[in-house]
C-alpha positions, 0 to 999 in steps of 0.5 A: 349417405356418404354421397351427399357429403361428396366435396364440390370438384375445384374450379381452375379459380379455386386452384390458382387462389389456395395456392396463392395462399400456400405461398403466401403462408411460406412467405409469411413463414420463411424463418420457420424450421422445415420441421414444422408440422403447420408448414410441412402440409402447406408445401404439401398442398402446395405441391399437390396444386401446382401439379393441377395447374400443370394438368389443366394447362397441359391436359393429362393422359385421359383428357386435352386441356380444356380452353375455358378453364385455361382461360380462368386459370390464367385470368386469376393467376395474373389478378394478383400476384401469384406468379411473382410468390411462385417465382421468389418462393421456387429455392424453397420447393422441393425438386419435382415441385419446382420442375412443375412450376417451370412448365406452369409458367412456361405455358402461362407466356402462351395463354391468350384471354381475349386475343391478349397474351396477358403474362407479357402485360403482367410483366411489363408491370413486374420488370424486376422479376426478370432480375431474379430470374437472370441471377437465377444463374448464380445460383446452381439449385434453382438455374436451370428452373429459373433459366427455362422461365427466363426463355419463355418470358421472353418470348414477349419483345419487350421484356426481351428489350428489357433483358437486352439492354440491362446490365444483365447482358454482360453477365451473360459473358460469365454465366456462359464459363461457369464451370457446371456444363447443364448451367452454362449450357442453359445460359448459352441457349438463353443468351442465343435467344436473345440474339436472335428471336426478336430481330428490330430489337436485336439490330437495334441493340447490336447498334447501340452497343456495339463496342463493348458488346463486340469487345466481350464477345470476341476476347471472351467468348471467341478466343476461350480455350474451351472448345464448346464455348469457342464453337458456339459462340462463331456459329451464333456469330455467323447468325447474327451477321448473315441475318440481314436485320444486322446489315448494318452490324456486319458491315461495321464487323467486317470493316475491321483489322482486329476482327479479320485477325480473329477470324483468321486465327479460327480458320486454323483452329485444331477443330474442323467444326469450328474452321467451318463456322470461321468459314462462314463469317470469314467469307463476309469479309472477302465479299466486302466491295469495301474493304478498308485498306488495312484489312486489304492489306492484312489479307494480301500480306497473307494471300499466298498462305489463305490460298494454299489453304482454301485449296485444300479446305474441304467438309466431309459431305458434299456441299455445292453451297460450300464449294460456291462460296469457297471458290468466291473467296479465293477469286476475291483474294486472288483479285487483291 
């Protein structure tokens, strides 16, 4: 007899909906007390269903995802507002339930239903929860979960555009100091993202805030007594000016005293690793065909010094590359 009671399997549908309700639950009880029996099962439930949305998204140890109910699982979770519960409500789940819901967001910013990425149509309408999802970093509980979502999400150039120009740009330059290595870490993997993967957009930005951009980046960034900090921050600057995208960019930089002093002060640097990155923004410089007189002059007041130290400025393994582009360096500045 006990068969014909058995319930029905759940659809990817029925999934999404019951957990919608359960974070609907928590946000209409977002005082109770975590003692609360009621409350207590539904972020058990809660738990229990975003691990199935991870497990149809993803696939388990037995079986692949199945495309179809992918697609009727991202259909209804951007119907009404799930994503947004999800995001806002992640302070209160608990550890493995917020891993969970990372990796479910993050696969959702990949799902196609009919040829279209829809979490970037969700998002253009919901710009705000990128908000929440930058100042995530303030917060050590939930940055690294809220930092993960915040590099899938802009995958989507124009919610990368979004994050570009807001005023969270600058708080990049603070979150990428914090004194937790994990969180700092992650806001230095996000703020290279966004400077590097949507090219047009990056270019367009670059431009556009050049002044105060370039000013952060060089007083706070590259001349930071942490070495982490100072090595990432020459090698995303190498990135950013030898991407021709920034053609324009590059010339302005290198057109400038200021910078060139920068650089020169980082080709001494006690770390090999970062006198190497220095090298490779240095050597723009040098190229210049057009090199405005002050930074002639700067490098001629010095040409003796950075000649006797390209002579014996060598890595550790072969490079034909690096030697070519060394000894171009030293004929430009012996040319001056």
């Amino acid at each position: 007899m006990k068969g014909l009671f058995k319930s029905k399997p759940r659809t990817p549908v029925d999934v999404v909906r019951q957990t919608r309700e359960n974070l609907a639950y928590l946000d209409l009880n977002s005082g109770s007390r975590g003692g609360d029996a009621k409350r207590e099962e539904k972020m058990a439930e809660l738990s229990k269903n975003i691990r199935e949305l991870k497990s149809i998204l993803y696939g388990n140890g037995e079986s692949e995802p199945v495309t179809e109910a992918c697609v009727q699982l991202t259909q209804e979770f951007f119907r009404e507002n799930t994503l947004r519960l999800l995001i806002v409500h992640l302070p209160k789940l608990n550890l493995e339930t917020r891993k969970d819901a990372t990796q479910v967001v993050a696969n959702l910013q990949r799902q196609q239903v009919s040829s279209k990425i829809v979490a970037s149509e969700y998002l253009e309408s919901n710009k705000d929860l990128l908000d929440i999802l930058v100042s995530g970093y303030e917060n050590m509980d939930i940055a690294l979960h809220y930092g993960a979502m915040l590099r899938e999400c802009i995958r989507h150039q124009s919610i990368a555009r979004y994050v570009l120009e807001s005023e969270h740009m600058k708080k990049f330059f603070d979150y990428i100091q914090l004194p937790n290595f994990d969180i700092a870490s992650d806001a230095s993997a996000t703020f290279k993202e966004l400077l590097t993967r949507h090219k047009a957009t990056v270019a367009e930005f670059l431009s556009n805030n050049y002044d105060w951009f370039f000013e952060e980046f060089n007083s706070r960034l590259l001349s930071s007594t942490n070495y982490i900090t100072k090595r990432q921050a020459i090698k995303l600057l190498g990135d950013m000016l030898l991407d021709r995208s920034n053609a324009a960019v590059m010339m302005r930089y290198v057109s400038s005293k200021d910078n060139l002093m920068i650089l020169m002060n980082l080709l001494r640097d006690s770390s090999k690793n970062i006198q190497i990155e220095a090298f490779h923004v240095f050597k723009l410089f040098a190229a210049n065909k057009n090199k405005p007189a002050e930074v002639v002059n700067i490098l001629v007041t010095n040409r003796s010094k950075l000649l006797r130290f390209f002579a014996g400025f060598k890595i550790d393994k072969e490079d034909e590359q690096f030697e070519a582009d060394k000894e171009q360096v030293i004929k430009e500045i012996s040319a001056l």
